[in-house]
N, C-alpha and C positions, 0 to 999 in steps of 0.2 A: 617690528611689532612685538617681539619678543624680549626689548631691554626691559629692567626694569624699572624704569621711572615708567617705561608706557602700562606697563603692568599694573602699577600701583597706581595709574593714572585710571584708569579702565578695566576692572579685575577681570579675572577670565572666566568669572562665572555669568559676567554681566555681558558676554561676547557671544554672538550666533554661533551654532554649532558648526557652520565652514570655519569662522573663524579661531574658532576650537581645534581643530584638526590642524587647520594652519601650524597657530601655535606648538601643537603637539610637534610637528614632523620638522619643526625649526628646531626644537629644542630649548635649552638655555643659554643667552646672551654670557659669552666669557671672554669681555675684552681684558686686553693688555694694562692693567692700571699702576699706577705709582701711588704702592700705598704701604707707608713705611714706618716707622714706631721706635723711637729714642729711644734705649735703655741703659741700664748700669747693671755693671756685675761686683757682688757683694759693696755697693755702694759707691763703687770706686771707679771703675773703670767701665767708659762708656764705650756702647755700640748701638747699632740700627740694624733693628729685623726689619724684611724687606717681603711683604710680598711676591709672589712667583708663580708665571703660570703652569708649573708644573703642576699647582693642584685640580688643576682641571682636568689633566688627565689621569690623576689619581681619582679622582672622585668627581666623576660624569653629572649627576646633581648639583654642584656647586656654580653660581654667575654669583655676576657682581655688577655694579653701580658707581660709572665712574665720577657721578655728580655727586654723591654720596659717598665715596670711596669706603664701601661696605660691601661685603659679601652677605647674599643670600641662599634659599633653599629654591630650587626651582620649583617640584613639585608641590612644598608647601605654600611658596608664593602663587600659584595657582587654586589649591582645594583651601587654604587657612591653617594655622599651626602656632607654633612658637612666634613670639611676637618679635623674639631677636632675629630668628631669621626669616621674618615675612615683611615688616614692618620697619622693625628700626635699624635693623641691618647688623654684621659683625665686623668691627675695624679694628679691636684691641687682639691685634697677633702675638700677645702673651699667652700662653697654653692654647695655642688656637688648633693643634693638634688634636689634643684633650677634647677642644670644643667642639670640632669637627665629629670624632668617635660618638662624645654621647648622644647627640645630636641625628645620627645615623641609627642607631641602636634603637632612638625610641619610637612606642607605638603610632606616633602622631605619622610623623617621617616615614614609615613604612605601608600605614595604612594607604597614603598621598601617592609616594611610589607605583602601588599597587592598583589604583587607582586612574592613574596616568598612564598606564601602561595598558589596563585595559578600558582605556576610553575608546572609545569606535570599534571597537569588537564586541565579536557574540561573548555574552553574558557568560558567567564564569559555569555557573552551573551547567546550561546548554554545553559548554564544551568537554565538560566531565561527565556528560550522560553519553552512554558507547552507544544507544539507539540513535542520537541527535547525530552521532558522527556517521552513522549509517547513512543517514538523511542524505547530509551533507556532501558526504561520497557520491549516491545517486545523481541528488541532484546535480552537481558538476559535471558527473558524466551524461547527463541529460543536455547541459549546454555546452558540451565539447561536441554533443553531435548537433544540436542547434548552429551552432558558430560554423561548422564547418559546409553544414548546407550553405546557411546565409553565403561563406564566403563564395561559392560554389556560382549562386545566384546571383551575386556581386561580379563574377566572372561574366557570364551570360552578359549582362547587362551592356558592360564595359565590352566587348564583344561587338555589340550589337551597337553601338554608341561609337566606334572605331570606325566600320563599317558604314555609318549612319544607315542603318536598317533599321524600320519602326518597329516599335517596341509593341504598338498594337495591330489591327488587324480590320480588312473591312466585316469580317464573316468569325463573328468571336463564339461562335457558341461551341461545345465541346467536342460534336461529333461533327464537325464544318472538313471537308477534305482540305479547305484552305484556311489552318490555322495560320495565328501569328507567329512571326520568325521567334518570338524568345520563350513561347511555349514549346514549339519543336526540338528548340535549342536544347532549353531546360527538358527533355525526352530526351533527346540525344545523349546530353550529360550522364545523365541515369542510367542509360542502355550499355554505359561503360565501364560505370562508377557503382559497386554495388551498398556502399553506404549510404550512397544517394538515393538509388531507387530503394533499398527499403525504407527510406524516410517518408519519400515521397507515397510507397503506398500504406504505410502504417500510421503518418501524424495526422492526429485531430484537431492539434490547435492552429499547429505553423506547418505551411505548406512552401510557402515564399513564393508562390507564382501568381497571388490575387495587385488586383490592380493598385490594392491601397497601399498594401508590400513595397512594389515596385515603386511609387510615387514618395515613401516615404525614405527609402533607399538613395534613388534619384536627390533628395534635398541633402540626406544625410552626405551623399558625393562631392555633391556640390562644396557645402561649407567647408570640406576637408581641404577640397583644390582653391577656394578661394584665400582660407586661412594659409593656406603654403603659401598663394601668389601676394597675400598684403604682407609678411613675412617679409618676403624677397623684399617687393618693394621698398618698404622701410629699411633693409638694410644696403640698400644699392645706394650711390652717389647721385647718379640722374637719372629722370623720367620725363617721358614724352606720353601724352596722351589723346587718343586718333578719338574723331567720335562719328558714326556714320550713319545716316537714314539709311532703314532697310524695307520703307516702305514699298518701293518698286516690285519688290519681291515678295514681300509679306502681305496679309492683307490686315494687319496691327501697326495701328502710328507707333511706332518705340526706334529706339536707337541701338548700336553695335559701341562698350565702351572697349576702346583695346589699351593696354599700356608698351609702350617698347622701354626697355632698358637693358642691362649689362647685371646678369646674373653672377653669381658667386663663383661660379665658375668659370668667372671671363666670359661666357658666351652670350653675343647680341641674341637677344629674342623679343618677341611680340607675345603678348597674353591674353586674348581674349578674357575678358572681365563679366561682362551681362551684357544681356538686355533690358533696357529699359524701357517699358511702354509710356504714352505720354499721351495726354489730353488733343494736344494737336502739335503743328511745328512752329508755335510761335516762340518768342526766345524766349519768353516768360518760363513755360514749360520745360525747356530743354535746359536752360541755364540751372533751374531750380533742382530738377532730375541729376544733372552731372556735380554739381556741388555739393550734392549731400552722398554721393560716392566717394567723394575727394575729402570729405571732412573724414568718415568713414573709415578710409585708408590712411589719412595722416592728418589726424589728432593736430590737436594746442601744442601738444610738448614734439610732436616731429619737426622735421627740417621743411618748411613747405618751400621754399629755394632748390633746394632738390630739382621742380618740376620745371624744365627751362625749354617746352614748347608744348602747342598744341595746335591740333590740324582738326578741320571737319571740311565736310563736304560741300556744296553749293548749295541746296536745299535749305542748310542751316545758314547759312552764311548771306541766303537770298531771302531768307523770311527777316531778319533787321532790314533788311536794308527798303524792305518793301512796304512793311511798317512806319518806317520813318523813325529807326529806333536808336537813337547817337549811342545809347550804352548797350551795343550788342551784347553779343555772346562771350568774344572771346572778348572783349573789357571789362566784363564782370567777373570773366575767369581771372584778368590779369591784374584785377586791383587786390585779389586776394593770395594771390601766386606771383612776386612781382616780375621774378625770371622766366615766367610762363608766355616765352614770343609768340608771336603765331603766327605760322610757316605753310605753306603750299605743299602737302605731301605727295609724295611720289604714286602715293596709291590713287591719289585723286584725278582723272585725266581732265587738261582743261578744256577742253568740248565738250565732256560732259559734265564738267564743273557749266560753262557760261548756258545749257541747256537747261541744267537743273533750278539757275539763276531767272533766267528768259520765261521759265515755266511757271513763274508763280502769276504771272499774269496769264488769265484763263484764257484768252482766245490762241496765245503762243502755246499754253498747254495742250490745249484740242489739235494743234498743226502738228505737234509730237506724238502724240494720241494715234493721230491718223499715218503720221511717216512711220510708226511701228508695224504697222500693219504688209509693207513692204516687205522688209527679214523673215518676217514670220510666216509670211506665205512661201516665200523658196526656202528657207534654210531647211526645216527634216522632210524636204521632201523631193529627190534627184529627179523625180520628172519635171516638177515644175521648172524646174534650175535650167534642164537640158532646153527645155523649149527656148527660152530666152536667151541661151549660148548660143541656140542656131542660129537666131536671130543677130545677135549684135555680131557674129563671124559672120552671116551673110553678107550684111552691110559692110562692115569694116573686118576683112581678112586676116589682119595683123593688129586686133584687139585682142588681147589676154580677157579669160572669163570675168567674168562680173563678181567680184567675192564679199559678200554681209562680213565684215568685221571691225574690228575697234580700229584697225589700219588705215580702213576707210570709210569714214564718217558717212551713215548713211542719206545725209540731207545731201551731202554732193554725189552721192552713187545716183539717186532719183532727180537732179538736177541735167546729171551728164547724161543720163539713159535714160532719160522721161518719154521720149518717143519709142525707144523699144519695148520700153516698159506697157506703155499705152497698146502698140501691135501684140503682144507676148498675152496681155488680160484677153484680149481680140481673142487670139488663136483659142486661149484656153476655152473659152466661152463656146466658142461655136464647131470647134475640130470632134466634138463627143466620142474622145476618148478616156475625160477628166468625169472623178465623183460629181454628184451634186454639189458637196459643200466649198470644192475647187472652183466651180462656174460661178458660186451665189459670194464668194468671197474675190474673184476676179472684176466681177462686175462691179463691185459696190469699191474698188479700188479705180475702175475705170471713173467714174464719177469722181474719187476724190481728185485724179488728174486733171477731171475738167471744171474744177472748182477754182473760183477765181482766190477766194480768201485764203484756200491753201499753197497758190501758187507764189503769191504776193507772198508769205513767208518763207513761200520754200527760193525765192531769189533774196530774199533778208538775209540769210542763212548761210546761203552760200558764198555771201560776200563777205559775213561777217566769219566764220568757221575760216577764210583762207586767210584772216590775220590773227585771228586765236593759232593757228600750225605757225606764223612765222614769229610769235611770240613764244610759244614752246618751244618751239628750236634756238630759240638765243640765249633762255636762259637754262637749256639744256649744255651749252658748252661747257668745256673743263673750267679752258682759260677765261674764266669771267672775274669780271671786276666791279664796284657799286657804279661807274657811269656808265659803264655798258647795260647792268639792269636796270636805270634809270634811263638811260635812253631807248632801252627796248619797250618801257611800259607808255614812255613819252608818245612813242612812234603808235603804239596799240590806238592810246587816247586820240591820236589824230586821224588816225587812219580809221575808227568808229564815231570820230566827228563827220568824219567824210562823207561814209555811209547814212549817216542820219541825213547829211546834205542830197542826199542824192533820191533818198527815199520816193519825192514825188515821181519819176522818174519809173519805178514799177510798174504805172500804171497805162502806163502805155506798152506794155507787155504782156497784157491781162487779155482772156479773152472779152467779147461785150457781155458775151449770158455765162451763167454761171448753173452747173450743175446741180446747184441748192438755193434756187431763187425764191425760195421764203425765207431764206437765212443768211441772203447776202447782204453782206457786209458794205456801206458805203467807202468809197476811195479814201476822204476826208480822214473818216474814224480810224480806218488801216494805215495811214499815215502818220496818225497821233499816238495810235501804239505800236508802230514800227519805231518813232524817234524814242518813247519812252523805254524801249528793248534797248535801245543804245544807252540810255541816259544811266539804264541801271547796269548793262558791263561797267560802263567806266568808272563808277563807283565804286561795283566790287573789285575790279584786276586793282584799282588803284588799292583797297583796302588788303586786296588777296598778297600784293607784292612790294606792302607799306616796308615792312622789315626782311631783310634780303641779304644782311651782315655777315650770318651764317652761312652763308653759298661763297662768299667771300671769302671766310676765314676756312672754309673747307680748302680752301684752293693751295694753302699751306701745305698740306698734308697729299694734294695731289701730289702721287710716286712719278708721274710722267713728267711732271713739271719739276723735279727734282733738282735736273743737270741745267737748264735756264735759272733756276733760281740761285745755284751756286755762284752762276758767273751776276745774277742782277739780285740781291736778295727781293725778295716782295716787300715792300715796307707797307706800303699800302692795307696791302692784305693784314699785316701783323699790325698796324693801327684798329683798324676793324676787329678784330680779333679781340684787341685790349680791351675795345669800346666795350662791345658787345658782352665780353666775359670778364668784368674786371677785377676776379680774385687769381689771372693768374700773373703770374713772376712775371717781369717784362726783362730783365737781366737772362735770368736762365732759360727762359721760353730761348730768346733769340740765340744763345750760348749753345744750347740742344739741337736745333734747327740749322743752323749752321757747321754743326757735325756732320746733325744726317745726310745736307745735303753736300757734302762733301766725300762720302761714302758712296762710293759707284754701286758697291751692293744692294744698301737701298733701292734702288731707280729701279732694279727686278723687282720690285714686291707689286702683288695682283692687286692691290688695293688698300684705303686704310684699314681693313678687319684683319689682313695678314701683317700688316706693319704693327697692328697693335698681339697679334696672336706672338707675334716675335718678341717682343719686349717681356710681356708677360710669363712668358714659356722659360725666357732664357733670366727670370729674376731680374730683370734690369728697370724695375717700378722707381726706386730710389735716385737711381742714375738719370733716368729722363721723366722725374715725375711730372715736369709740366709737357711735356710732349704727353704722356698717360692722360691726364687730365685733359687736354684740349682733344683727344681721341677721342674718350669715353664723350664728353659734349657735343661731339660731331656725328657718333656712330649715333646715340642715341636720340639725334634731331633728323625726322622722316625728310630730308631733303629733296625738292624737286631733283636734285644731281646723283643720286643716290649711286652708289656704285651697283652692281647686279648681286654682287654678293650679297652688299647691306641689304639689298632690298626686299623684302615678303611679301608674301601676297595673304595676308590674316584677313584685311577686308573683304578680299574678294572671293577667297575660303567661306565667308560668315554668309556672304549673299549665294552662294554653291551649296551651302548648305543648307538653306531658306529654301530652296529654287526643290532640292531632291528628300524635304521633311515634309512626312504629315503632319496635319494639326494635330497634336499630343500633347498632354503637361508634361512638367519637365524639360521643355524647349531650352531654358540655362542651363541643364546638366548634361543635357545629351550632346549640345553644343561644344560645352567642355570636353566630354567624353572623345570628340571627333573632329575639333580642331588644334589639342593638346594631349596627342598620345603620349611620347614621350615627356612631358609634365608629368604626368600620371607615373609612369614607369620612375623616376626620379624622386617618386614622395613615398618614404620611406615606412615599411610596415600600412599600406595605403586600406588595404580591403581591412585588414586588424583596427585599424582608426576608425572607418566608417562603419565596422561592427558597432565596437564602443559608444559611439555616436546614437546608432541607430538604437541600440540595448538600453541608452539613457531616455527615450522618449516614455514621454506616459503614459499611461493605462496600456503598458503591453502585456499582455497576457502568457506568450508564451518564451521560455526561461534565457537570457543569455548573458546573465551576472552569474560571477563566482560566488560562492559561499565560504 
């Protein structure tokens, strides 16, 4: 913006004053020009003056125009002056020395100078008045002790946000013996720090402990950590992007957006991004919400190639498909992302993927509804727990305890134990040694055991949950191949044809009355949405494990399969590989791979993040660049195989953190705050930035710009 043809295209008086400053702190345009001028000496003997950028750094005012091959004034080119050196330019390099001097010397050129120089500062006069520099003085030191509270404040905050400790309080009034953690905090601070407390108890304006402070602080954090994390983003090679309902936890329809990629420092990471609230979970909403993040983060002119997966959870993935919606989610993501697969992530478990699936239909909803209530009555609470241990070791000696966990699925724990369970509500009820709320929440659990509708789900469930486990496990293996995952989804689909088959067949398992006989459910109806529960797994595992290329081509880079693959190379897999990625080398890929696996040292490495941590460390990017590249593709795709290293747990940090936050604003920043310590620590000059930030909002009143 500073040559001069755009100058003379659009003067700089006719430019907003950012664009003025710009201009200023660019300076003048002094390219390299060929601009050279025939002559003769005493008529006779010819030569060529030549232009030279030595005069640029004789004379800092001087640019030039290489479409015009003329030199001009900069400052005059700016305020107006001489018309040779604004306008028409100077190309005749006879006496240009001469021309240069008088040209400097005059008032025009000096005035312009001067003028340029103090464009965006205090006035000339203010700065020759020794009362104004008084001012000046003060005032600075007014906002060197402003700044240094804020930053003080900004600690606290970040503190508290690490922690995840709420930032407010149920009992906020001043003299409350139970104030909030960051009022104490900020006390604390002061009680140490004596520049602190006397701010604290001398400032009128800025205090930094009011709630709108804190709220405005919180956004300013925000944009700091997010402007560092779209940074990275755009400058990394590949991204994965997770996206997860947190409604279970929340009680706001919104989504968890995470990105995982390969940071500048070689290191795999996952980023918590936002929250996004959303009208409801239909894909309309969710698709509409995550695409305007993704445009957001990478613009027209980025790589959107870059983005070669994305994962979400059942919830999203079951609202298409119960809609009847052929251009779901992730086909709307991937007509605009075309390397954007979409893969089955690690963080997703699939029992509670085919749950969150099964639930969008409301009466399978109400049966999950009701099997909650199970966990929730033993897990915090060991008396309840013990009675039922007595129970199941009475009867069976050589049963291990009964344990609520993701291990085991709780629709088969109340399958396998439904009779002890049943005697266990018994005891608690009538032995009066349990609360009231223990007897009145036992009881109304005994009822849902002797509910027919629930039962009739809970044998759907447990037939289907025992081929959701042996479909996990198969494509949990190292050694897998695309017909062993096509045959393991084949075998799902049949094996929940089965079950649909069979479904009549319930009902001769049911009791005759049912616990809730205004609300019972005929056989017929429970049969029609039993089949439909199967009708839509097979839909989604088919759509969940449509693309599987990547599990494939990871298997390359399995270290255990190293010493097998030397003596049979994988071709298969490296066909897949090509398919699936096909910008890399097919020559050199297999050229590298065929090293590695010829290298016994290799076959020790804990996994691909130490295979790739070795190449990196030890400079060898050049040497195995396609080995690099099919790395960095692999680590940064959330694979069902994931190795333990690669794997995080961010989503399930984000619902832990849902689960132990109060409702507060600021829910995105504090988030950040306490699922990206270490981000934070990493972004450089952090609390100084989000001053800056915070000092640029408007109508602040109290001081924390320089003068």
């Amino acid at each position: 913006m500073n040559a001069v043809q755009e100058l003379l295209c659009k003067p700089f008086l006719g430019r907003t004053y950012e664009e003025k400053l710009q201009l200023k702190s660019l300076g003048p345009h002094q390219p390299d020009m060929k601009l050279e001028q025939l002559s003769t000496m005493d008529g006779t003997k010819a030569y060529t003056r030549r232009f030279t950028t030595g005069w640029y750094t004789k004379k800092k005012w001087l640019c030039g125009c290489p479409l015009r091959k003329a030199l001009f004034c900069f400052p005059c080119l700016l305020f107006g002056g001489d018309s040779n050196w604004t306008e028409k330019g100077v190309n005749d390099l006879k006496h240009l020395s001469e021309k240069i001097k008088k040209h400097e010397t005059s008032k025009f050129h000096l005035n312009n100078s001067l003028k340029l120089v103090m464009f965006g500062r205090v006035r000339i006069a203010a700065q020759l008045d020794e009362r104004y520099r008084v001012q000046i003085s003060k005032h600075n030191e007014e906002v060197d002790k402003n700044r240094y509270t804020l930053s003080k404040i900004i600690d606290c905050i970040r503190f508290c946000g690490a922690f995840e400790l709420a930032l407010r309080a149920q009992d906020e009034v001043d003299c409350s013996s139970n104030p909030e953690i960051f009022s104490g905090l900020v006390d604390f601070v002061s009680s140490i720090d004596s520049a602190m407390e006397t701010h604290l108890r001398t400032a009128t304006v800025f205090k930094g402990s009011s709630r709108t402070i804190q709220r405005e602080l919180l956004d300013c954090m925000l944009d700091i950590i997010r402007e560092f994390i779209v940074q990275q983003l755009r400058r990394t090679e590949y991204v994965a992007v997770l996206v997860d309902n947190t409604s279970d936890v929340s009680p706001k329809t919104q989504s968890a957006v995470v990105f995982r990629y390969i940071d500048e420092k070689s290191k795999l990471v996952e980023r918590f991004y936002c929250f996004t609230c959303l009208l409801d979970t239909r894909t309309e909403s969710i698709t509409t919400a995550l695409l305007v993040h993704l445009h957001t983060i990478f613009p027209e002119q980025c790589n959107k190639e870059k983005i070669i997966a994305q994962s979400y959870d059942g919830t999203y993935d079951g609202a298409s498909v119960m809609h009847g919606e052929s251009g779901g989610l992730q086909h709307q993501v991937i007509a605009m992302y075309t390397n954007a697969h979409y893969v089955h992530g690690y963080a997703h478990q699939l029992t509670l993927i085919v749950q969150q699936v099964a639930s969008k239909i409301p009466q399978v909803r109400s049966f999950f509804c009701d099997l909650s209530g199970f966990p929730s009555f033993f897990i915090p609470f060991p008396k309840r727990t013990k009675v039922l241990e007595d129970i199941v070791t009475r009867r069976f000696p050589d049963r291990a305890s009964v344990r609520w966990d993701l291990n085991s699925p709780t629709v088969n724990i109340v399958y396998v134990y439904r009779e002890d369970l049943f005697e266990c509500f018994k005891t608690v009820e009538h032995c009066g040694h349990f609360e009231s709320t223990a007897i009145c929440e036992a009881r109304g659990l005994i009822r849902v055991l002797g509910d027919r509708e629930f039962l009739f789900f809970l044998f759907l469930f447990h037939d289907i949950m025992a081929h959701v486990d042996t479909l996990y496990s198969q494509v949990q293996k190292e050694d897998i191949d695309t017909l062993s995952i096509h045959r393991a989804t084949a075998d799902f689909v049949s094996s929940i044809y089965g079950v649909r088959g069979s479904v009549e067949q319930f009902g001769s398992r049911l009791p005759e009355n049912s616990m809730f006989p205004s609300q019972q459910m005929d056989i017929k109806t429970l049969n029609q949405v039993a089949k439909e529960v199967c009708d839509i797994l097979v839909v989604h595992i088919k759509g969940r494990f449509a693309f599987t290329k990547h599990l494939v081509s990871a298997k390359l880079l399995k270290c255990k399969l190293f010493e097998s693959h030397d003596k049979s190379f994988p071709v298969d897999a490296m066909t897949d590989a090509l398919e699936t990625y096909p910008t890399l080398n097919k020559e050199r890929l297999l050229t590298e791979l065929s090293l590695i696996y010829s290298r016994s040292e290799f076959r020790h490495a804990s996994g691909m993040v130490a295979l790739f941590k070795f190449f990196v460390e030890n400079d060898l990017q050049e040497e195995f660049s396609e080995t690099l590249t099919l790395l960095r593709i692999l680590l940064t795709t959330p694979m069902i195989t994931a190795e333990p290293e690669c794997c995080f747990s961010t989503l399930k940090n984000i619902k832990t953190f849902l689960r132990n936050t109060v409702n507060q604003d600021g829910l995105n920043a504090l988030a950040m705050l306490s699922l990206d310590k270490q981000l934070i620590q990493d972004i450089p000059d952090f609390n100084k930035r989000t001053i800056e930030k915070f000092a640029g909002l408007e109508n602040r009143q109290a001081m924390f710009m320089y003068k």
